[in-house]
DOMARSE-764776 format. One record per residue (C-alpha): residue in one letter; x, z, y; residue number from 0. Coordinates in steps of 0.5 Angstrom, whole numbers, plus 500, padded with zeros to 3 digits. Each point is the difference from the previous one (the first is absolute). Layout:
BEGIN
REC  res  east   up  north    n
REC    A     X    Z      Y  NUM
...
# end
This chain:
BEGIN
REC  res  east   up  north    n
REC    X   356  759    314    0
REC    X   502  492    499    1
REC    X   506  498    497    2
REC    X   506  498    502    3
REC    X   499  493    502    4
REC    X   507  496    498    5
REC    X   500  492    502    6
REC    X   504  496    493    7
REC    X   503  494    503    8
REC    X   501  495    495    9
REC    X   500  492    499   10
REC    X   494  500    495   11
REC    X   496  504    495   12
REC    X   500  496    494   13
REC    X   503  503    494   14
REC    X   508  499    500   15
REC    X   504  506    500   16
REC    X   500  504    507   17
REC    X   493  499    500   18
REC    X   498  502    494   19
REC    X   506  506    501   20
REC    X   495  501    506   21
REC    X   493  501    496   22
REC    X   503  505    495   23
REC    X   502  504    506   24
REC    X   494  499    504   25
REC    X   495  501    493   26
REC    X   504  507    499   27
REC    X   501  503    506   28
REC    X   495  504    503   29
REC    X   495  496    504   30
REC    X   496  506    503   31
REC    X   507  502    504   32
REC    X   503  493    500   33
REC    X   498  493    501   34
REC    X   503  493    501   35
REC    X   498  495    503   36
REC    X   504  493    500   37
REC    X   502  494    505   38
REC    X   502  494    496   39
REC    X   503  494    502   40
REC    X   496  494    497   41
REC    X   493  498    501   42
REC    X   494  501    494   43
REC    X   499  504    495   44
REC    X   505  504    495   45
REC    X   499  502    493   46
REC    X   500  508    503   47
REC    X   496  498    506   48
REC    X   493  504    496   49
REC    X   503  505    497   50
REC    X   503  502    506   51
REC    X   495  500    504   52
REC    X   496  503    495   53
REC    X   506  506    500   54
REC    X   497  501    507   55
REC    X   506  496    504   56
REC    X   499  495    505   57
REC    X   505  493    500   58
REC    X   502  496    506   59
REC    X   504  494    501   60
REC    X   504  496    505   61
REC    X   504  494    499   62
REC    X   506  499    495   63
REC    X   507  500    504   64
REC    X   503  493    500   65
REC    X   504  496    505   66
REC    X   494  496    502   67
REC    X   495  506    502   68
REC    X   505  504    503   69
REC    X   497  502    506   70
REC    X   493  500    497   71
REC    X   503  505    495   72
REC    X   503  504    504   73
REC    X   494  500    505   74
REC    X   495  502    495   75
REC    X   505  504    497   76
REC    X   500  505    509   77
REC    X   492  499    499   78
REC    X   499  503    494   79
REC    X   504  505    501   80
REC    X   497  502    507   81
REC    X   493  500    497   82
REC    X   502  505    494   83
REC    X   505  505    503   84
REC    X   495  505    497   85
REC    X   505  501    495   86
REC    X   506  504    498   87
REC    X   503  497    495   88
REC    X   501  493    498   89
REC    X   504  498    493   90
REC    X   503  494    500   91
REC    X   501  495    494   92
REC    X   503  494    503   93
REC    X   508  501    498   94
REC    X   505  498    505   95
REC    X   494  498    505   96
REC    X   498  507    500   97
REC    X   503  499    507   98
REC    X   495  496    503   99
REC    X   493  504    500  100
REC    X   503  506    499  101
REC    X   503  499    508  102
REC    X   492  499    503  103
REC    X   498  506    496  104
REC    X   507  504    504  105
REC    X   497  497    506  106
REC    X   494  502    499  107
REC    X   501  507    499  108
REC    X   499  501    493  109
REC    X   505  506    498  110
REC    X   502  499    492  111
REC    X   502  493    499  112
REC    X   503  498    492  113
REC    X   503  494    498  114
REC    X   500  499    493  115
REC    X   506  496    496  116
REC    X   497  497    493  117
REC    X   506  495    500  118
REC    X   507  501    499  119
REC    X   503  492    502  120
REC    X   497  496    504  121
REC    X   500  492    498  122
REC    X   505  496    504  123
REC    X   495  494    503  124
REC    X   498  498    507  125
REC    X   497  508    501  126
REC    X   506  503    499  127
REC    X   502  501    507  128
REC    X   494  502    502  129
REC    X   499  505    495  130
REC    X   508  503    502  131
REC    X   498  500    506  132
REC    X   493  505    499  133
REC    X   503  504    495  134
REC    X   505  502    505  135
REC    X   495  503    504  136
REC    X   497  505    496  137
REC    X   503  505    500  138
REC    X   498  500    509  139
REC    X   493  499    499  140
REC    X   499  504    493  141
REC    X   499  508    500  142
REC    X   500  499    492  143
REC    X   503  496    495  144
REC    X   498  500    493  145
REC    X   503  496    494  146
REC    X   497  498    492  147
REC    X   507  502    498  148
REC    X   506  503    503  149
REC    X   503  492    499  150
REC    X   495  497    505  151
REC    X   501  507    504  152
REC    X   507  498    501  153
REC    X   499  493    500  154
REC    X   495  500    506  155
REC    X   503  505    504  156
REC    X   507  501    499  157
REC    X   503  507    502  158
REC    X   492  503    504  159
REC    X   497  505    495  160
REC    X   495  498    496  161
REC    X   494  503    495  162
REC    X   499  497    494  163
REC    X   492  499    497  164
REC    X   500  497    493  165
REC    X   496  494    499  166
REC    X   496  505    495  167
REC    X   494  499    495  168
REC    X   494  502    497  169
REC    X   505  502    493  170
REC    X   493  502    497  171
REC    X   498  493    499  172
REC    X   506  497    498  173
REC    X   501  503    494  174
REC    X   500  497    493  175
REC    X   495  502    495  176
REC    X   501  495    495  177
REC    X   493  500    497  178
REC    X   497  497    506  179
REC    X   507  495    499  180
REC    X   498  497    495  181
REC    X   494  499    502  182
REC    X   501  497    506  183
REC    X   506  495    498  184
REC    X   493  498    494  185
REC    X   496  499    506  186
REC    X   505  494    503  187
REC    X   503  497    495  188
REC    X   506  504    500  189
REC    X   500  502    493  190
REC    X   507  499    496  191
REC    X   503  496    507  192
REC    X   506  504    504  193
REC    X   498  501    506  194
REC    X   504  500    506  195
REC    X   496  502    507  196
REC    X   503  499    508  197
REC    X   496  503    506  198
REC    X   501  497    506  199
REC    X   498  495    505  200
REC    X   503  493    499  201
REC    X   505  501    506  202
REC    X   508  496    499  203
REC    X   502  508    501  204
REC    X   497  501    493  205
REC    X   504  495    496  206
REC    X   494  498    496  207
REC    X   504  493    499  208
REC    X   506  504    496  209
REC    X   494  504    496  210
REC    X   497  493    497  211
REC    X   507  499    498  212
REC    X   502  507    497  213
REC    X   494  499    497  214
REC    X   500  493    497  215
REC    X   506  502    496  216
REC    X   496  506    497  217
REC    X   495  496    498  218
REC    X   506  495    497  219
REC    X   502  507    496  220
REC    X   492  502    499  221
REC    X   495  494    502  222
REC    X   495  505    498  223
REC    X   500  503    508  224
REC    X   496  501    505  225
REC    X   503  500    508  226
REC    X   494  505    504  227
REC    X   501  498    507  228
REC    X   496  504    505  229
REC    X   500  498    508  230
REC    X   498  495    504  231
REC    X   504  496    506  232
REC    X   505  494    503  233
REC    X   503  497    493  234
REC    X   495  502    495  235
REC    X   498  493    499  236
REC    X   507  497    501  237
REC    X   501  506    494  238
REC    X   493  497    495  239
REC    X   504  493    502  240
REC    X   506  503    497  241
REC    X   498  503    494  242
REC    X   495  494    498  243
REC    X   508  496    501  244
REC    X   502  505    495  245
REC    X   495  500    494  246
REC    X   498  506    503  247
REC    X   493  499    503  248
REC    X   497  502    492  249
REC    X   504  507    501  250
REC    X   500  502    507  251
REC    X   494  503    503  252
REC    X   500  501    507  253
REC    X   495  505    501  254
REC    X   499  500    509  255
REC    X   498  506    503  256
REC    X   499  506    494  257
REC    X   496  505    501  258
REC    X   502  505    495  259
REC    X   507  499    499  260
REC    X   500  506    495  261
REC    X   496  496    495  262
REC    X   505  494    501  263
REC    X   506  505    499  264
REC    X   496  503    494  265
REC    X   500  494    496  266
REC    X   507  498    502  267
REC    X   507  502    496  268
REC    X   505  498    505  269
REC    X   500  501    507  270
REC    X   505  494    504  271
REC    X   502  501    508  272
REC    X   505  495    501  273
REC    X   499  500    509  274
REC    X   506  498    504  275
REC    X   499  507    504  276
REC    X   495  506    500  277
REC    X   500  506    503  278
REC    X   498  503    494  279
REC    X   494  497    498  280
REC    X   493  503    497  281
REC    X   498  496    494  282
REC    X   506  502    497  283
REC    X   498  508    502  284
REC    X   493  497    496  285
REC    X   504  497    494  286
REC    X   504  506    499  287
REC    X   494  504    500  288
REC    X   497  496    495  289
REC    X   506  501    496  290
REC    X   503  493    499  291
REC    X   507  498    500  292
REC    X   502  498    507  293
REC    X   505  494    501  294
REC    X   502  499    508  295
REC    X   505  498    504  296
REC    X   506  503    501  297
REC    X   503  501    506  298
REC    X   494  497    503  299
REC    X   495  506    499  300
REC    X   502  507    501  301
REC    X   503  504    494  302
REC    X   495  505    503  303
REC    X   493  497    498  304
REC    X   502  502    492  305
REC    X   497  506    500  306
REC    X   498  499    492  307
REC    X   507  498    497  308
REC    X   497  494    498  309
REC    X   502  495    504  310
REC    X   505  496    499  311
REC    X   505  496    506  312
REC    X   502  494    499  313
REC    X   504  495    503  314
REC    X   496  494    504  315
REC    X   507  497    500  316
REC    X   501  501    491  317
REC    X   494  496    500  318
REC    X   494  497    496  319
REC    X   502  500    493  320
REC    X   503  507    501  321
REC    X   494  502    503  322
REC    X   496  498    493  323
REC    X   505  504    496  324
REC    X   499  506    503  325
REC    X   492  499    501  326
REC    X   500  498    492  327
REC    X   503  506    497  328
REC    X   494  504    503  329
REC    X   495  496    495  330
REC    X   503  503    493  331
REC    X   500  507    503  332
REC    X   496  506    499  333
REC    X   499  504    506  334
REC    X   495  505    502  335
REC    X   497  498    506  336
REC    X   498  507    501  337
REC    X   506  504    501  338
REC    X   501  499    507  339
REC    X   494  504    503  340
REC    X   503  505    501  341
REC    X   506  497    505  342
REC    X   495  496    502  343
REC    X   496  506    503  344
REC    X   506  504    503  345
REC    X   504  493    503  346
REC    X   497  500    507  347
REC    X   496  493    498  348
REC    X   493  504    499  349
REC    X   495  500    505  350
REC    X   496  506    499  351
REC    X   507  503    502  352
REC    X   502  495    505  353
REC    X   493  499    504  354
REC    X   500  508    502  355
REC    X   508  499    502  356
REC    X   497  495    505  357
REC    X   495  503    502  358
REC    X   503  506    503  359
REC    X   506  496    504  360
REC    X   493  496    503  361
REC    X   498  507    501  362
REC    X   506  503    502  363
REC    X   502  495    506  364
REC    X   492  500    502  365
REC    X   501  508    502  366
REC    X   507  499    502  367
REC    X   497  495    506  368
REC    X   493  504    501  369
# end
């Protein structure tokens, strides 16, 4: 029998953190039952392009959605999914733009349609009508609604049922071992710094500006610091330029697109999100797994993402200094980076529990409709 063929439908697969949410469910999942294909929204190639296709799944791409190619969009968008109504279900990824591909493929007859909410705010800019209005229609061309957490559920599609699947990861690979540790921060140069790490695409919601000013004061208390940054995006430059102006250039490494995050997080002590908005967030699942101390926005970030107890909330509003405070007091303490395993495992965010969930919803709606 062939698998179950589920069309993901997303901006990009570069490695950020819905994509990377994505590959861990598509890893673990069992691909003789199920398979995923992918219809992005940018032209080129992907940092998970390869691998996807190695995995067995095919990728497709239309146009992005912007006021100048509306039409086009929309055209190709009818096109698209006229062509491949062969499929049963379709997952969408777009957040409060779900709406719009998820009407063409109602049109087209496919029977399980998701909408899934990774956000829990929208930012207020020239799009935000536009998005207002789309996210209002979900709930008329969705069968399903999913959410990372029960706050981006809420957020996304008010008072309408909803199901949340967890941002889950390979746990496994992101616990401490502290042998490896140190021979890792040997390896980098990372020997007697305090090593602060962030993951995530340079991108104004991210709030990298407040990180740089968070972290000068941390190297004002302790200038042997080191600042990690994974991610690519729209300010990275704008943050180098930062950075140089603040005396950092020496102390900040902006590291682009990481292939292996667990080794980054292995050789960091503190982890630091301080994001305008998530709606939950998998690096800071990755860091908890990891065993470092977390710091993260609070009321920015849900109260659901500390899954570990080592996060800690803190006010964007209290500011830098209080940010370095906070952070600081992790440097002098001991702490067992391998007492959360066990939490971590039955939390709800380990993908070899999770992906087997996943499978049999996709299953289960497959049936329903056979």
């Amino acid at each position: 029998m062939e698998p179950i063929r589920v069309l993901q439908i997303v901006t990009t697969m570069e490695r950020a953190g819905l994509e990377t949410m994505l590959m861990n469910y598509y890893r673990h999942i069992d691909r003789t039952k199920v398979q995923f294909d992918f219809l992005k929204h940018r032209d080129g190639i992907h940092a998970y392009d390869e691998e996807i296709k190695a995995l067995g799944g095919n990728i497709y791409t239309v146009p992005s959605f912007h006021p100048l190619n509306a039409n086009g969009y929309l055209d190709a968008l009818d096109t698209f999914f006229r062509e491949h109504n062969n499929y049963s279900i379709v997952h969408c990824h777009l957040d409060c733009l779900s709406a719009v591909p998820l009407k063409y493929a109602k049109k087209y007859g496919i029977t399980t349609r998701i909408a899934h909410s990774h956000v829990s705010k929208m930012t207020f800019d020239l799009k935000y009508p536009v998005r207002a209005v789309y996210r209002s229609q979900i709930p008329f061309v969705a069968t399903d609604m999913f959410a990372c957490s029960d706050t981006a559920g809420k957020w996304m599609f008010g008072k309408h049922a909803f199901r949340v699947v967890t941002n889950a990861i390979d746990s496994e690979a992101y616990f401490y071992d502290a042998d490896f540790a140190e021979r890792i921060r040997k390896e980098n140069n990372l020997n007697g710094q305090f090593v602060v790490a962030h993951i995530g695409r340079f991108d104004p919601v991210k709030n990298h500006t407040f990180l740089l000013d968070v972290f000068r004061e941390v190297v004002n208390r302790h200038e042997n610091s080191i600042l990690l940054l994974a991610g690519v995006g729209s300010t990275m430059n704008e943050m180098k330029a930062k950075a140089e102006t603040y005396g950092l250039k020496d102390r900040v490494r902006f590291l682009g697109s990481v292939s292996n995050i667990p080794d980054l997080l292995q050789m960091s002590d503190v982890f630091v999100f301080p994001s305008r908005y998530e709606g939950l967030g998998i690096s800071l699942m990755e860091a908890q797994a990891a065993g470092l101390s977390c710091f993260a926005s609070k009321g920015r970030i849900p109260k659901e993402a500390d899954v570990t107890g080592n996060v800690k909330f803190l006010s964007l509003e209290s500011g830098a200094k209080v940010w370095a405070d906070q952070i600081l007091k992790v440097k002098n303490q001991i702490y067992l980076r391998n007492s959360n395993k066990q939490v971590f495992r039955d939390s709800g965010y380990d993908i070899s529990v999770e992906a087997k969930k996943l499978q049999e919803i996709y299953t289960q709606k497959y049936m329903e409709k056979v």
